[in-house]
OpenMM code with the backbone's topology and positions (N, CA, C; nanometers):
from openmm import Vec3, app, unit

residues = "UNK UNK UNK UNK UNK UNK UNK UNK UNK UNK UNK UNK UNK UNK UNK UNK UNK UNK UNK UNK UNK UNK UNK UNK UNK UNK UNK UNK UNK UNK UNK UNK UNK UNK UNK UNK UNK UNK UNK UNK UNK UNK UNK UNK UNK UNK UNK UNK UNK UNK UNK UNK UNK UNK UNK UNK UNK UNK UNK UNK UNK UNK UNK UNK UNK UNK UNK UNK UNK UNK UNK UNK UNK UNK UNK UNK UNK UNK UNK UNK UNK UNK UNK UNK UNK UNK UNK UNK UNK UNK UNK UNK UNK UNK UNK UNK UNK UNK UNK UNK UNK UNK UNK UNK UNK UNK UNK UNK".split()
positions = [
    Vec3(0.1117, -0.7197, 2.7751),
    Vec3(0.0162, -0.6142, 2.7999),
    Vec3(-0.0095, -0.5955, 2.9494),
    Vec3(0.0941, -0.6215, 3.0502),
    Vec3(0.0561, -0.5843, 3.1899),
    Vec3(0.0944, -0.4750, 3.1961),
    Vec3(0.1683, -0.3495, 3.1499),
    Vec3(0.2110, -0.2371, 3.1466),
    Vec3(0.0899, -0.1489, 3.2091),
    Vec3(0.1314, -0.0813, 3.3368),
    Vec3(0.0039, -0.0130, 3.3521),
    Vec3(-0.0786, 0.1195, 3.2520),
    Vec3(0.0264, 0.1281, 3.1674),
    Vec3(-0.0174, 0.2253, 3.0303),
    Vec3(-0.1303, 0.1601, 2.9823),
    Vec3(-0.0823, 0.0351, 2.9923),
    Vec3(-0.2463, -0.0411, 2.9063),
    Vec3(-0.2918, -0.1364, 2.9606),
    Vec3(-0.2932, -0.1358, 3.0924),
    Vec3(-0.4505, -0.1888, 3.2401),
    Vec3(-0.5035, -0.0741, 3.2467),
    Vec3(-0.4319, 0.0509, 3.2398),
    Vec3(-0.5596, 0.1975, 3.2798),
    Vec3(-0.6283, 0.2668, 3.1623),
    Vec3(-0.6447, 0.2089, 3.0945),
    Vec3(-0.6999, 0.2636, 2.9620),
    Vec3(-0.8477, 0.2821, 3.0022),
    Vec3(-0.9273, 0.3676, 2.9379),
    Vec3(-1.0431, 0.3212, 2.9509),
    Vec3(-1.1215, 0.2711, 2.8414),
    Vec3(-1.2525, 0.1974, 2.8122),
    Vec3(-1.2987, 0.1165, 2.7131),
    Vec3(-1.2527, 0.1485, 2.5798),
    Vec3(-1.3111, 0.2736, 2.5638),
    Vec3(-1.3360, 0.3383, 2.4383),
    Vec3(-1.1634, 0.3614, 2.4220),
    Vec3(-1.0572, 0.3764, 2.4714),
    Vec3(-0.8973, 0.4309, 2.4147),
    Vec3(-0.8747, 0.2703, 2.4406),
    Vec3(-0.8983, 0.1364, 2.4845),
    Vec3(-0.9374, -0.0109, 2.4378),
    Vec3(-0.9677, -0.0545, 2.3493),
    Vec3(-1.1125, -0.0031, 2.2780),
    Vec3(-1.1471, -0.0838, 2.1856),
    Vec3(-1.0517, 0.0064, 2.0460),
    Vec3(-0.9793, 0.1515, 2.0489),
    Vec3(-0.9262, 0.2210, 1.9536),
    Vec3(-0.7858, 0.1374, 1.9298),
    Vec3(-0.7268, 0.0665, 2.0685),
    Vec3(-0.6360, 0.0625, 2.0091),
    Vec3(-0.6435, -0.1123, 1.9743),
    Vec3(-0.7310, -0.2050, 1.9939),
    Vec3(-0.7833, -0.3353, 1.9619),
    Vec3(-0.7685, -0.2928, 1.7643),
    Vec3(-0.8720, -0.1765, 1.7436),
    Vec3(-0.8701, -0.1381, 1.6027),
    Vec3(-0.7845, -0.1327, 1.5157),
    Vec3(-0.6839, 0.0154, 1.5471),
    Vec3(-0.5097, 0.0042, 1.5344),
    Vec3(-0.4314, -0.1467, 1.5079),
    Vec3(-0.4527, -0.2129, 1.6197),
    Vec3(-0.3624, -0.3367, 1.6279),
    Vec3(-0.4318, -0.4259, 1.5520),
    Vec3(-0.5572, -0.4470, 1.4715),
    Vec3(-0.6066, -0.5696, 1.4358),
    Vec3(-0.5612, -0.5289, 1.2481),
    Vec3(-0.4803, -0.3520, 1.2578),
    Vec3(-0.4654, -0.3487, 1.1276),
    Vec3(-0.3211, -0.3632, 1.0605),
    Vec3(-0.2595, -0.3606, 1.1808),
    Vec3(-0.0709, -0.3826, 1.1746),
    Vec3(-0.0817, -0.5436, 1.1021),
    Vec3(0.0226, -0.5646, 1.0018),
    Vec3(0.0352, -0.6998, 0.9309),
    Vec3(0.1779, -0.7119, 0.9310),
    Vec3(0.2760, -0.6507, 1.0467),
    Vec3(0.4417, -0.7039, 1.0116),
    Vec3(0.5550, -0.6054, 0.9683),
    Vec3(0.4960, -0.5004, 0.8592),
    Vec3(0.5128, -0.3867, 0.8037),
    Vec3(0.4335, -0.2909, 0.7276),
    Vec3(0.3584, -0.2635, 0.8563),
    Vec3(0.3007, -0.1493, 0.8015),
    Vec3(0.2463, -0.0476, 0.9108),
    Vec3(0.3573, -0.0276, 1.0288),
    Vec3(0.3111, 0.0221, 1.1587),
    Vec3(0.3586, 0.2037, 1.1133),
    Vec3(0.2443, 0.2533, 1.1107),
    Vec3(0.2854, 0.3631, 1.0942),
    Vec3(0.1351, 0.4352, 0.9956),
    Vec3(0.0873, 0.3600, 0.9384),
    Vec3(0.0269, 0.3333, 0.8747),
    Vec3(-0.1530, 0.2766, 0.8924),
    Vec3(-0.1797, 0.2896, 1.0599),
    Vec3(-0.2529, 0.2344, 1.1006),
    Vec3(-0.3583, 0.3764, 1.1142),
    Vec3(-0.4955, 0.3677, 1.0967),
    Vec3(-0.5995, 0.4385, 1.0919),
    Vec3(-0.6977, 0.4215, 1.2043),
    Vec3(-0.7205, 0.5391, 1.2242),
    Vec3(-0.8879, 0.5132, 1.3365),
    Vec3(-0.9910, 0.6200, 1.2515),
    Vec3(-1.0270, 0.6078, 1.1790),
    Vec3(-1.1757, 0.6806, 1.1424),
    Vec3(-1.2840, 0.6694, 1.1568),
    Vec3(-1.4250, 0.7232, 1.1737),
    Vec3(-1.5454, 0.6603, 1.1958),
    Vec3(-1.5555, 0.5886, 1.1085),
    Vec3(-1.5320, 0.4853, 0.9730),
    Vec3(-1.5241, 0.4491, 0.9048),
    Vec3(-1.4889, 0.3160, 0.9400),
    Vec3(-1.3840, 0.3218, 0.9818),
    Vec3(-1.2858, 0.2117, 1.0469),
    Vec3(-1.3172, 0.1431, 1.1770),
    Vec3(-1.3648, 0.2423, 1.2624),
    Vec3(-1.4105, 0.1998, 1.4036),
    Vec3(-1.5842, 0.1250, 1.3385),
    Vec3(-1.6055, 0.1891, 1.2843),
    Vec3(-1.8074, 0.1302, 1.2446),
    Vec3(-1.8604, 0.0006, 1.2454),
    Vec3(-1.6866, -0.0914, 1.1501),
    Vec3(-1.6732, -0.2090, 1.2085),
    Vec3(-1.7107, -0.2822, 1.3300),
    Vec3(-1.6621, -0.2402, 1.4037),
    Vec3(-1.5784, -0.2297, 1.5564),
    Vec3(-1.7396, -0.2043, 1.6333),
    Vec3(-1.8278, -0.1708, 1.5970),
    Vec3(-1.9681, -0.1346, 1.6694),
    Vec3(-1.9688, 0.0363, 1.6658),
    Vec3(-1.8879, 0.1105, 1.6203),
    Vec3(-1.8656, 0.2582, 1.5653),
    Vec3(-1.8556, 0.2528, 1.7026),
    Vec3(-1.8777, 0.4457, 1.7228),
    Vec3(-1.8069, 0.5578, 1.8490),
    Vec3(-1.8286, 0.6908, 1.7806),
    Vec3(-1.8692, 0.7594, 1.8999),
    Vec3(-1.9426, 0.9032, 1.8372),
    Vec3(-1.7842, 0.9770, 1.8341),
    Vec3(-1.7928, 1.0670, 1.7326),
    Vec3(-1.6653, 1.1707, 1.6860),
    Vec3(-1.6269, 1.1845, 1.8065),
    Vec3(-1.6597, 1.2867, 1.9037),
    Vec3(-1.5859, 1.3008, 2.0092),
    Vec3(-1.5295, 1.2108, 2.1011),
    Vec3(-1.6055, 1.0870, 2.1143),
    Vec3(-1.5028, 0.9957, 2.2082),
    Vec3(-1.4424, 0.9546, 2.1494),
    Vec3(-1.3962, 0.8673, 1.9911),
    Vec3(-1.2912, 0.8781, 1.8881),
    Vec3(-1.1824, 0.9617, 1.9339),
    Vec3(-1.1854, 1.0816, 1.8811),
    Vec3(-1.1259, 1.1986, 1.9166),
    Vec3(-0.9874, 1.1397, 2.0505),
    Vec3(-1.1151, 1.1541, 2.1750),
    Vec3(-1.0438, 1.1403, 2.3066),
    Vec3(-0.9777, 1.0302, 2.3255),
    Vec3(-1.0337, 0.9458, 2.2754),
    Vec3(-0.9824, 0.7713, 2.2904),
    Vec3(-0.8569, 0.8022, 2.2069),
    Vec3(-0.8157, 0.8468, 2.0865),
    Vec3(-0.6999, 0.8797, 2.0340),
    Vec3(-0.6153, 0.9848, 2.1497),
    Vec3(-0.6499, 1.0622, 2.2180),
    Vec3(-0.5539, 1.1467, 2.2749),
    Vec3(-0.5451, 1.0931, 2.3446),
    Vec3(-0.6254, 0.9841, 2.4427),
    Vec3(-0.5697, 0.9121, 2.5546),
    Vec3(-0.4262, 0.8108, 2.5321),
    Vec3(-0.4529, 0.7808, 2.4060),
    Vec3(-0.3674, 0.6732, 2.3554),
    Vec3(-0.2405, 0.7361, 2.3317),
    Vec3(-0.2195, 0.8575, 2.3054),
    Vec3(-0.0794, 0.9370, 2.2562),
    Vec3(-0.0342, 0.9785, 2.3938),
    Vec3(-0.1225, 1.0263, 2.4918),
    Vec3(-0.0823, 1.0669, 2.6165),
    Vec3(-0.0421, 0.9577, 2.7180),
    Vec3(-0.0866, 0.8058, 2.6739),
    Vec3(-0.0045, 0.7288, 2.7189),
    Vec3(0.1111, 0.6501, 2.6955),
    Vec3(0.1077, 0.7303, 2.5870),
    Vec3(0.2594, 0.6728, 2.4656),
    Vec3(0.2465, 0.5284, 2.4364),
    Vec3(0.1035, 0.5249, 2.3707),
    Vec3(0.0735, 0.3999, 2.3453),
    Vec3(0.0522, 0.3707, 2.1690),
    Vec3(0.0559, 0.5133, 2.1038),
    Vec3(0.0352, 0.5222, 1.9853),
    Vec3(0.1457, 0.6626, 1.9677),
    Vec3(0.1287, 0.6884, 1.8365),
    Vec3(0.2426, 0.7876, 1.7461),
    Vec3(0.1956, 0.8504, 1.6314),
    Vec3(0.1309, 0.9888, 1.6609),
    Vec3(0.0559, 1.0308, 1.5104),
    Vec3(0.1934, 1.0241, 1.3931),
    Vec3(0.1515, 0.9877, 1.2867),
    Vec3(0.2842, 0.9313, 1.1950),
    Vec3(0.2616, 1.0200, 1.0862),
    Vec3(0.1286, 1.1093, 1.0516),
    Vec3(0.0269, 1.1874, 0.9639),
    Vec3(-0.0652, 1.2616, 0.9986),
    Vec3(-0.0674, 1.3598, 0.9992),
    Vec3(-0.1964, 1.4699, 1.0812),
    Vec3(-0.3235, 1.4440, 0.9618),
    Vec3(-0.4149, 1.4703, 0.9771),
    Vec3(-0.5610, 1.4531, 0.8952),
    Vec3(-0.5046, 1.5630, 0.8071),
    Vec3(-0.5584, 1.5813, 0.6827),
    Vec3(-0.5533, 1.7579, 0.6250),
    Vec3(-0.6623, 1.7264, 0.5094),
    Vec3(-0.7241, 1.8596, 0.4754),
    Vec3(-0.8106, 1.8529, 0.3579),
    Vec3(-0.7566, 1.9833, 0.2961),
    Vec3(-0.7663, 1.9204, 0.1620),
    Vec3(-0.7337, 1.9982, 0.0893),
    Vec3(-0.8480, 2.0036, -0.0423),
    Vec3(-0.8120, 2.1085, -0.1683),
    Vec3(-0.8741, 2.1178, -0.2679),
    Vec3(-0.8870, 1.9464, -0.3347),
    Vec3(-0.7897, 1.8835, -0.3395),
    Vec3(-0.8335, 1.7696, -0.4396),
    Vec3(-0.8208, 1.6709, -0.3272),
    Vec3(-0.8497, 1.6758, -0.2486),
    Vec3(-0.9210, 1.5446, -0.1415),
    Vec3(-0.8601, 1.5803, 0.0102),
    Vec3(-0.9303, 1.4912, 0.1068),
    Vec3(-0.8913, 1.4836, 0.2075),
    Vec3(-0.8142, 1.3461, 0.2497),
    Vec3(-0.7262, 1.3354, 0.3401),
    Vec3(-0.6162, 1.2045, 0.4038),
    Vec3(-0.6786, 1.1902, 0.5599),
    Vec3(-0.7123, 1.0863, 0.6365),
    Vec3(-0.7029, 1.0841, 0.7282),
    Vec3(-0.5791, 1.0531, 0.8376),
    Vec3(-0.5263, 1.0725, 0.9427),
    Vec3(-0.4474, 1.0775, 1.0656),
    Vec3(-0.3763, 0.9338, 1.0124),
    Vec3(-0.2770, 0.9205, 1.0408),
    Vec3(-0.2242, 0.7928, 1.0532),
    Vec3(-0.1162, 0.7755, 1.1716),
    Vec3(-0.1486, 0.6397, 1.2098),
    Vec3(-0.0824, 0.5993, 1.3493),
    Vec3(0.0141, 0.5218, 1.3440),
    Vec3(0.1341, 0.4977, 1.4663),
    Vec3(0.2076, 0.4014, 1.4656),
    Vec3(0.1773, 0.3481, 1.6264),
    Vec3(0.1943, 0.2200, 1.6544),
    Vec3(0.2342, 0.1783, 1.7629),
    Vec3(0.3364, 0.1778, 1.8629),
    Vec3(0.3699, 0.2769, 1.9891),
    Vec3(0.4949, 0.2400, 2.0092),
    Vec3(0.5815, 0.1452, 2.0418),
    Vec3(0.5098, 0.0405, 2.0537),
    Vec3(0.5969, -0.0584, 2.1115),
    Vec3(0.6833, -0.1641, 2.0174),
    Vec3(0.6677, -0.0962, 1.8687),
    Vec3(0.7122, -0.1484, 1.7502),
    Vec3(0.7605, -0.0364, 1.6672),
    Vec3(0.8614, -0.0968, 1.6012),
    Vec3(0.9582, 0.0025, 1.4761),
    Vec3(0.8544, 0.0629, 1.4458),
    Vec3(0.8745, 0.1993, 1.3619),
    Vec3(0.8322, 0.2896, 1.2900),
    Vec3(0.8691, 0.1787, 1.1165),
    Vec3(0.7015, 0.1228, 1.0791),
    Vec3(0.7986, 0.0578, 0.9246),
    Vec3(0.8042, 0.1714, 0.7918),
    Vec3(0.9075, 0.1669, 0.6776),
    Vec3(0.8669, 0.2239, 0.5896),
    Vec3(0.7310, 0.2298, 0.5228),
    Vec3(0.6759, 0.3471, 0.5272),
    Vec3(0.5153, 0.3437, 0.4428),
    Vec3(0.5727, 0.4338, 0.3260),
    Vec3(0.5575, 0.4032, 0.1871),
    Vec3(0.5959, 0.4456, 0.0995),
    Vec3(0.4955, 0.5193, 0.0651),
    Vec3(0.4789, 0.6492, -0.0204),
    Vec3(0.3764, 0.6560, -0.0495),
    Vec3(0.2452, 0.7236, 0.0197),
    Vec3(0.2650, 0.7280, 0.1826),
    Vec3(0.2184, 0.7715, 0.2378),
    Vec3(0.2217, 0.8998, 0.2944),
    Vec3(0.2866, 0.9563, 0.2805),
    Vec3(0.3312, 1.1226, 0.3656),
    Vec3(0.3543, 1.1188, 0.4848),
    Vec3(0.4017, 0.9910, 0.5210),
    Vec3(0.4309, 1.0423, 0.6602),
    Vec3(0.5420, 1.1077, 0.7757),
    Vec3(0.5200, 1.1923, 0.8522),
    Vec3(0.5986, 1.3098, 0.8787),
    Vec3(0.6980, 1.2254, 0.9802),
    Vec3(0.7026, 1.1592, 1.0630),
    Vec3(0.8046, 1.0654, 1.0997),
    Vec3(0.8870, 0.9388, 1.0191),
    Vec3(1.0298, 0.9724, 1.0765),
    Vec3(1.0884, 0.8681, 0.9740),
    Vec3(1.0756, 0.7099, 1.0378),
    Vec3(1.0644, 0.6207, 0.9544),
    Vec3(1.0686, 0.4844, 1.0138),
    Vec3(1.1944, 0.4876, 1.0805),
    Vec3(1.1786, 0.3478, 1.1485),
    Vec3(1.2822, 0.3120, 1.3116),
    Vec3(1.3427, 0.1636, 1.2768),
    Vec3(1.4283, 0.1604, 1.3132),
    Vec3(1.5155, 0.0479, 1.3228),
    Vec3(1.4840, -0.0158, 1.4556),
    Vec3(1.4178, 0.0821, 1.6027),
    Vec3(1.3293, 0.0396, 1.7056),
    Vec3(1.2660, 0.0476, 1.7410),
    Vec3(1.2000, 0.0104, 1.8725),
    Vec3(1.0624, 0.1242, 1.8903),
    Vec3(1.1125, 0.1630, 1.9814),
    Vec3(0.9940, 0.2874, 1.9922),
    Vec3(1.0024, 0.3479, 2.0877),
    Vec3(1.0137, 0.3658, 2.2664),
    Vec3(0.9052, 0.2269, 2.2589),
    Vec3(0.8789, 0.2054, 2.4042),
    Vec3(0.9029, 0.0790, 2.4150),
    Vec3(0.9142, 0.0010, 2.5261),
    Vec3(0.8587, -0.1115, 2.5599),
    Vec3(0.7165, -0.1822, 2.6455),
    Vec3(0.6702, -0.2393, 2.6294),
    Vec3(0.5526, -0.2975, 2.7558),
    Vec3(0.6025, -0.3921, 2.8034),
] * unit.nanometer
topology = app.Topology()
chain = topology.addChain("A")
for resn in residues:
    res = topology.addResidue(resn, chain)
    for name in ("N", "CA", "C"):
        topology.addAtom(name, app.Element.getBySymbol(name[0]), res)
C-alpha cells in the first residue's frame, strides 16, 4: 500500500475502501458493496460523501464498478465493486456487467 493512489486518498475514500476490503474472502472480488447500510457499521457517512468517496476510489483506479445500482418494479440491487489490484472473481448469480479476470488490473 505505498502506491501513491493510496497515500493520497482522503479519509472518507479510506475508510470506503477499508469497507470494500474487509468484505473480499479469496473469491468474491467483484462482489464487494458500499451502502449506507454497510458503511453504518464502519461509524456510517452521509449519502453524499459515500457517493464521492466511491468516485474518488474509481478515479484512482482503486476500485471497478462490476454492477450499477438499478430499481426496478420488483426490487432494488445495490452497486457492486471490484478491487483493482485483484482478478475480477466469478460472481454467479449476480449480474454483473464485467467479465471475471484471470488478472488484475493494476498493480500497487
Amino acid at each position: 500500500m505505498e502506491h501513491s493512489d493510496f497515500r493520497e486518498l482522503t479519509p472518507s475514500a479510506m475508510k470506503i475502501l477499508m469497507v470494500l476490503g474487509s468484505q473480499y474472502n479469496g473469491r468474491n472480488n467483484g462482489d464487494l458493496s458500499a451502502t449506507k447500510t454497510t458503511v453504518k457499521s464502519w461509524g456510517g457517512m452521509a449519502e453524499g460523501t459515500l457517493a464521492k468517496a466511491l468516485r474518488e476510489l474509481r478515479e484512482a483506479n482503486l476500485i471497478l464498478c462490476t454492477r450499477a445500482s438499478y430499481r426496478r418494479r420488483d426490487g432494488q440491487k445495490c452497486a457492486l465493486y471490484a478491487l483493482t489490484w485483484l482478478p475480477i472473481d466469478p460472481c454467479i448469480g449476480k449480474g454483473l456487467e464485467v467479465k471475471d479476470t484471470a488478472i488484475a488490473k493494476r498493480k500497487l
